[in-house]
C-alpha positions as CSV (number, residue, x, y, z in Angstrom):
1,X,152.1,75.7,45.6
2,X,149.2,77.3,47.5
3,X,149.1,77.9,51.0
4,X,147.4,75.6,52.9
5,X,143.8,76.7,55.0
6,X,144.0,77.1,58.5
7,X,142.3,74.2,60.4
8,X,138.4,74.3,60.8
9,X,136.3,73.0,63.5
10,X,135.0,70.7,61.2
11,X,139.1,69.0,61.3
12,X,138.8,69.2,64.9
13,X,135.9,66.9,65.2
14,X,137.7,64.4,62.7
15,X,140.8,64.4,64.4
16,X,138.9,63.8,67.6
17,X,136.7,61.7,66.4
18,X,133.4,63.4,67.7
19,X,130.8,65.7,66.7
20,X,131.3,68.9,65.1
21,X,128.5,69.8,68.3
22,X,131.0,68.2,71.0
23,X,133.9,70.6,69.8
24,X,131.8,73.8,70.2
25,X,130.5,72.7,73.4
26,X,134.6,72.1,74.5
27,X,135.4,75.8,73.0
28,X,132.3,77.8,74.3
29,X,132.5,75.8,78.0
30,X,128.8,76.4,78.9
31,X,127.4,72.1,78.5
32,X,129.3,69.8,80.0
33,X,131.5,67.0,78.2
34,X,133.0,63.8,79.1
35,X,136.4,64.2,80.2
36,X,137.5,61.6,77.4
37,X,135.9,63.3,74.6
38,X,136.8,67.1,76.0
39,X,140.4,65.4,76.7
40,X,140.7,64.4,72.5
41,X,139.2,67.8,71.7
42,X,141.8,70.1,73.2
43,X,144.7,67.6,71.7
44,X,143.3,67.6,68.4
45,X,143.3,71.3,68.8
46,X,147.0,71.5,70.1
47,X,148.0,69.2,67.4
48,X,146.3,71.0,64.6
49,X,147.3,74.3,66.2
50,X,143.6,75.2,65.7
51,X,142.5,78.5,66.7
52,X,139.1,79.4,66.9
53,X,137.2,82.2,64.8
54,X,136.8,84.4,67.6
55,X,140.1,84.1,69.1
56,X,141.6,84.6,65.1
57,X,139.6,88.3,65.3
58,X,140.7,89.2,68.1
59,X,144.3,88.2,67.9
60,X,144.0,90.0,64.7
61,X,143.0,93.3,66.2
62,X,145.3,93.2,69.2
63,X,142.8,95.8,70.8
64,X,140.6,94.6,74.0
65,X,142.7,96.6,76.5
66,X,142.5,94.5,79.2
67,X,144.9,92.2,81.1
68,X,143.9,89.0,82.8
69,X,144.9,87.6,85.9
70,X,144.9,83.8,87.0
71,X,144.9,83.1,90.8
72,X,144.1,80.0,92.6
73,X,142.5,82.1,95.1
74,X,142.1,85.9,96.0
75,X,142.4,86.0,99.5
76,X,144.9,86.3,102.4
77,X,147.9,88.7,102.9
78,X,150.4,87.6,100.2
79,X,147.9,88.0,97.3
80,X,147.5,91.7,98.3
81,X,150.3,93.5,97.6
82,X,150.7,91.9,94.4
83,X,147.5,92.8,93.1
84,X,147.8,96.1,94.0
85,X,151.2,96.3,91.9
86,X,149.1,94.5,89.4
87,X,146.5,96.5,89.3
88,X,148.4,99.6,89.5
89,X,151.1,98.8,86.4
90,X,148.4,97.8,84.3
91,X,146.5,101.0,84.9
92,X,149.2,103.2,84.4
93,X,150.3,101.1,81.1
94,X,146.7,102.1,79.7
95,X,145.0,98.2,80.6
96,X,141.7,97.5,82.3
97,X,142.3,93.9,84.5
98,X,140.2,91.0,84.6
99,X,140.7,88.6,88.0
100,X,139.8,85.2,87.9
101,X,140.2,82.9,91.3
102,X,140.0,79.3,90.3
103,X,140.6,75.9,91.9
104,X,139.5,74.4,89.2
105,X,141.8,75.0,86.2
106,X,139.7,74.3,83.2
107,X,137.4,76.4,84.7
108,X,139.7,79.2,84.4
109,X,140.4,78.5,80.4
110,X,136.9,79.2,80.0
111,X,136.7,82.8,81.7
112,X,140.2,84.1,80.5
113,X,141.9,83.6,77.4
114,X,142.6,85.3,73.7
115,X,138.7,85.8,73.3
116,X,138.7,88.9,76.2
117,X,142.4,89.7,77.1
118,X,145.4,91.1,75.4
119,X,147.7,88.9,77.3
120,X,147.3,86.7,81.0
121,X,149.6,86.6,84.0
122,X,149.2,83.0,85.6
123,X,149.8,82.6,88.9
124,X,151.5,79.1,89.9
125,X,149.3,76.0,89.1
126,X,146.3,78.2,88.0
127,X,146.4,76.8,84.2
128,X,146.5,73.6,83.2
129,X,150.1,72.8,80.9
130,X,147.6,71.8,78.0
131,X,146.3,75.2,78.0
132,X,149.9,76.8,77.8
133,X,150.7,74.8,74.8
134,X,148.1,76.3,73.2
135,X,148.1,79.7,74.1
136,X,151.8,79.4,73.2
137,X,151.2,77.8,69.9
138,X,149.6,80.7,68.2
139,X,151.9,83.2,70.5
140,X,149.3,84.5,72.9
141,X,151.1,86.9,75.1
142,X,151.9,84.9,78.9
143,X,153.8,85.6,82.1
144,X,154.0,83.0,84.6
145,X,154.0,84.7,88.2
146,X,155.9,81.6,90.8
147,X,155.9,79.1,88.0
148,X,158.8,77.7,85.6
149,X,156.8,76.7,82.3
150,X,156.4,73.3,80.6
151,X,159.6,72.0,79.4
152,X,160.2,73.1,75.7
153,X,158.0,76.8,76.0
154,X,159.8,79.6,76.5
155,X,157.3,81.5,78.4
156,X,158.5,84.6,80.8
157,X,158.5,83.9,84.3
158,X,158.7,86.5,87.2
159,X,159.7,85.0,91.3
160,X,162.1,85.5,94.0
161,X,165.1,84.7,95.5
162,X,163.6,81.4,97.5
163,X,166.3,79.7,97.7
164,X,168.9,82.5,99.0
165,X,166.0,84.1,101.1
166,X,165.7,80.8,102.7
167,X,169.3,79.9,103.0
168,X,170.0,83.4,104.8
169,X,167.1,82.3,107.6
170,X,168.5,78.8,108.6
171,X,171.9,80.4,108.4
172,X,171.2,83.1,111.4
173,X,169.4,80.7,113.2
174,X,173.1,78.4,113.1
175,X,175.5,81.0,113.2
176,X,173.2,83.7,115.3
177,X,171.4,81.2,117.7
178,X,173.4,77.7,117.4
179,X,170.2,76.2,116.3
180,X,170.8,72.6,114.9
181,X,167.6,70.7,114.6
182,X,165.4,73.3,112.3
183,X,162.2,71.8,111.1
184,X,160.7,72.4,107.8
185,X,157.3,73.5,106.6
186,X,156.6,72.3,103.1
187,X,153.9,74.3,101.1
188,X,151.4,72.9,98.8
189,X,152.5,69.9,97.4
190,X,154.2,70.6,93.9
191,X,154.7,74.5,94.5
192,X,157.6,75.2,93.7
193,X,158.2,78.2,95.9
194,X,158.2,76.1,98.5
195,X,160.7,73.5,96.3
196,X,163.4,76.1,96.5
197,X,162.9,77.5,99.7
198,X,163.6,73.9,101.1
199,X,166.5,73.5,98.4
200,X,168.2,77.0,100.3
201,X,167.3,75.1,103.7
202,X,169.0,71.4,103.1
203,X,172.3,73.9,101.3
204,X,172.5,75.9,104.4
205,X,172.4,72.5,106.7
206,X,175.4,71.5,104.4
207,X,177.4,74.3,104.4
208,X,177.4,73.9,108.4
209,X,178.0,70.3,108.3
210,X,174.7,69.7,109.7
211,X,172.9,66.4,108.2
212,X,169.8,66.4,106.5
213,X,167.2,64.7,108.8
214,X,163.8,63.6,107.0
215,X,161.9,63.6,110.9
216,X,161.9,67.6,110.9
217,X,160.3,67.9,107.3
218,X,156.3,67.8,107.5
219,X,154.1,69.5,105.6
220,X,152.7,73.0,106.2
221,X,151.1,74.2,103.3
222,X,151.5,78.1,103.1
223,X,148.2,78.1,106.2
224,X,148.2,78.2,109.5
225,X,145.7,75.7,110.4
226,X,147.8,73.1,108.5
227,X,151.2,74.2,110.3
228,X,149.5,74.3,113.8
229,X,148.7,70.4,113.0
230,X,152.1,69.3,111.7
231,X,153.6,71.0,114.7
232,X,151.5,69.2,117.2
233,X,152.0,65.8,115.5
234,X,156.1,66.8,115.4
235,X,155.5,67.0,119.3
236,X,153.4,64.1,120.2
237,X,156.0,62.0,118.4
238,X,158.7,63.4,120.6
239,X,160.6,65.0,117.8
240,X,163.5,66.9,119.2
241,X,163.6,70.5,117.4
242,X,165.1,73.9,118.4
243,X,163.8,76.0,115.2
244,X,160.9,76.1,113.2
245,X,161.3,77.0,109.6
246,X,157.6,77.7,109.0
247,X,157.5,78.1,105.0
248,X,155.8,80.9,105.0
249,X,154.5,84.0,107.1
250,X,150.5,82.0,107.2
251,X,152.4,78.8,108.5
252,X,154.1,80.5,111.1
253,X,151.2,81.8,112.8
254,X,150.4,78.4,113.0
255,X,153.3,76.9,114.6
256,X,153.9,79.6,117.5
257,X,150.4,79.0,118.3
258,X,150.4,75.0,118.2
259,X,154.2,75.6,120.5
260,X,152.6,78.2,123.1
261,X,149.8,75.8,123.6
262,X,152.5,73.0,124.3
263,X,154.0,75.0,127.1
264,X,157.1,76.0,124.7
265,X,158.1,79.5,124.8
266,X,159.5,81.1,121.3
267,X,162.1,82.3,121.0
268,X,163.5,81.1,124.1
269,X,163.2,77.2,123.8
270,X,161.9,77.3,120.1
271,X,162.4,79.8,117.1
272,X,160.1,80.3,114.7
273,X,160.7,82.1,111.2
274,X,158.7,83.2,108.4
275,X,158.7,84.0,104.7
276,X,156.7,87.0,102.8
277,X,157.0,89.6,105.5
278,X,153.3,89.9,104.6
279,X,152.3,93.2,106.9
280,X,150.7,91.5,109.8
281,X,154.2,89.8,110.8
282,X,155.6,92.8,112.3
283,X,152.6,92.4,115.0
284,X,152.7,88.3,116.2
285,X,154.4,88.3,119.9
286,X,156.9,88.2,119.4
287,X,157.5,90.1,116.0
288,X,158.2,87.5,113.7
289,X,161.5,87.1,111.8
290,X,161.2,86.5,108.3
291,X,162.3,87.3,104.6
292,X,161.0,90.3,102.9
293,X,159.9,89.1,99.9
294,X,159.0,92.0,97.0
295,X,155.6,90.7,96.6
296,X,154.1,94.1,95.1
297,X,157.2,94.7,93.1
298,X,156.5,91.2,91.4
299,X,153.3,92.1,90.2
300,X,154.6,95.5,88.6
301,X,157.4,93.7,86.6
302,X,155.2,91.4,85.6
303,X,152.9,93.6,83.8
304,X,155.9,95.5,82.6
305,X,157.2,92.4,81.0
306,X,153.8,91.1,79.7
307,X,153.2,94.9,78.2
308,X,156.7,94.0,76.4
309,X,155.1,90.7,74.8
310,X,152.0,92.3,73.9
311,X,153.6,95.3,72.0
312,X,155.7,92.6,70.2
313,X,159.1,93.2,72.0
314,X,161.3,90.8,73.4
315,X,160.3,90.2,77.2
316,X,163.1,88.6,79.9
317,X,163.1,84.6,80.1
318,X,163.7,84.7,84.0
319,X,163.5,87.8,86.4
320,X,164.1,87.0,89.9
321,X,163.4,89.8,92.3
322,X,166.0,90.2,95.6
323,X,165.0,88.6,99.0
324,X,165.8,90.8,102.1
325,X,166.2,89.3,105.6
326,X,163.9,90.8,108.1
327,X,165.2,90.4,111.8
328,X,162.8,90.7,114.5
329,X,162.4,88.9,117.9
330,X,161.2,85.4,116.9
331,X,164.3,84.1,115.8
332,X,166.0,84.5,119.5
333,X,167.2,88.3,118.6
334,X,165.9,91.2,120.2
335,X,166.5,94.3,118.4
336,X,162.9,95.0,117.2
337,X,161.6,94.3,121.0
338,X,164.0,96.6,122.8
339,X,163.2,100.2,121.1
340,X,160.4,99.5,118.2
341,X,163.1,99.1,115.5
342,X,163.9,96.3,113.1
343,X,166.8,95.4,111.4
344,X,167.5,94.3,107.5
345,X,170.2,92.6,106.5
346,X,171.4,90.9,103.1
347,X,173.6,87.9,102.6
């Protein structure tokens, strides 16, 4: 029986039902295309498993080199330290890197992909799950950084403890400060760092026989402008809090400020705590307790597990990378104010 050809563009446009023009236009990304017809072309693809010309060389060769990274955005203190792992794992593996920021995630199909890279890392929500299907379907080489994959791909994924990290937080401020009404603030909706970190929260209320109490969840968003609003609407409602669980280290700039504008001093009336221990934390008044997150180490094993893929070798389905709790003076405690030090402690 001979082997059947591999699917043309020409069986693309059938499928789809449009122009042999329309499909090219969808695969080289430089004329737009109604979202309907675009929409038909990439599921005619995934069904078909079609993979263009271009990509078929280069997949073929396995030589460009080069790594490519997908962010949302490239800015703020988290993102740092894990491009610098990034950056330097890839170069000591022998890769060049290619960074793409994108809020838009079709956009980012177009600049990274099999046609320039050896492999991508994806930060969370930075690819579209359409676009993971079919990278996956021909076994393009993908880590997720933050992000579990589509259900049914078995795509590497590199994140951190969130949930211990968070449940070790709203445990000190019970057991350490007899904090009982600790407010939550969510990050971007769907991200699911921010999922687990409120999943350790709500087990940590439980294991202390402390209800769950929807009036002390609002959303925060991983930025400090966002978290200084939520915390002034918390207070012009008359919410009764002790403790701030700001989400994130960004968010809980935000808060203390929205709190010392109210007249609330932290950490005597109100704590505040972080997540990231992104470098500036260290230097908020006062020093802001947190969980140390390995932000830099993430981006090393994820190049070292993406390396794994692209060499053909089996790569890890799940790494998570340990939390550390960072103690400093926001939280109520005052061993970083007193002589300069800080203290680190694990669960």
């Amino acid at each position: 029986m001979p082997k059947s050809r591999p699917p043309t563009i020409a069986d693309v446009a059938r499928h789809a039902d449009v122009s042999i023009a329309t499909v090219s236009r969808v695969l080289n990304g430089t004329t737009p295309v109604q979202a309907d017809k675009a929409d038909r072309v990439r599921l005619a693809m995934e069904e078909l498993q079609f993979v263009p010309r271009h990509a078929a060389r280069v997949l073929a060769s396995k030589r460009t080199n080069t790594i490519g990274l997908l962010l949302p955005e490239i800015s703020g203190d988290f993102f740092s330290p894990m491009l610098k792992g990034i950056e330097a794992a890839a170069h000591e593996a022998g890769y060049d890197l290619l960074v793409h920021s994108t809020q838009q995630v079709e956009a980012a199909r177009r600049r990274l992909g099999e046609h320039n890279t050896d492999g991508l890392l994806i930060f969370t929500n930075s690819l579209a799950p359409s676009e993971l299907h079919r990278l996956h379907s021909f076994n393009f080489p993908v880590v997720l950084l933050h992000q579990t994959p589509p259900e049914s791909l078995d795509i590497p994924v590199i994140a951190i403890e969130n949930k211990d990290g968070a449940a070790m937080l709203i445990d000190h401020l019970i057991k350490e400060h007899g904090r009982r009404h600790i407010v939550y603030l969510r990050g971007p909706e769907g991200h699911e760092d921010s999922v687990w970190r409120e999943r350790g929260y709500r087990e940590a209320l439980e294991v202390h026989n402390i209800g769950f109490d929807s009036e002390l969840i609002a959303s925060g968003g991983f930025d400090d402008e966002e978290a200084f609003t939520a915390i002034q609407g918390l207070l012009a409602e008359g919410i009764d809090f002790d403790a701030v669980f700001a989400g994130d280290d960004d968010a809980a700039i935000g808060a203390m400020r929205a709190l010392k504008m109210a007249g609330h001093r932290v950490p005597q009336e109100i704590s505040v705590v972080g997540f990231d221990d992104v470098p500036f934390a260290r230097y908020l008044s006062p020093a802001l307790t947190t969980v140390r997150a390995p932000i830099e180490q993430v981006g090393r094993e994820a190049v070292r597990q993406l390396t794994r893929l692209m060499n053909g070798e089996h790569a890890e389905t799940l790494t998570l990378m340990r939390t550390e709790l960072v103690i400093r003076e926001s939280c109520g405690c005052l061993s970083s104010g007193t002589n300069g030090q800080e203290e680190s402690t694990r669960r």
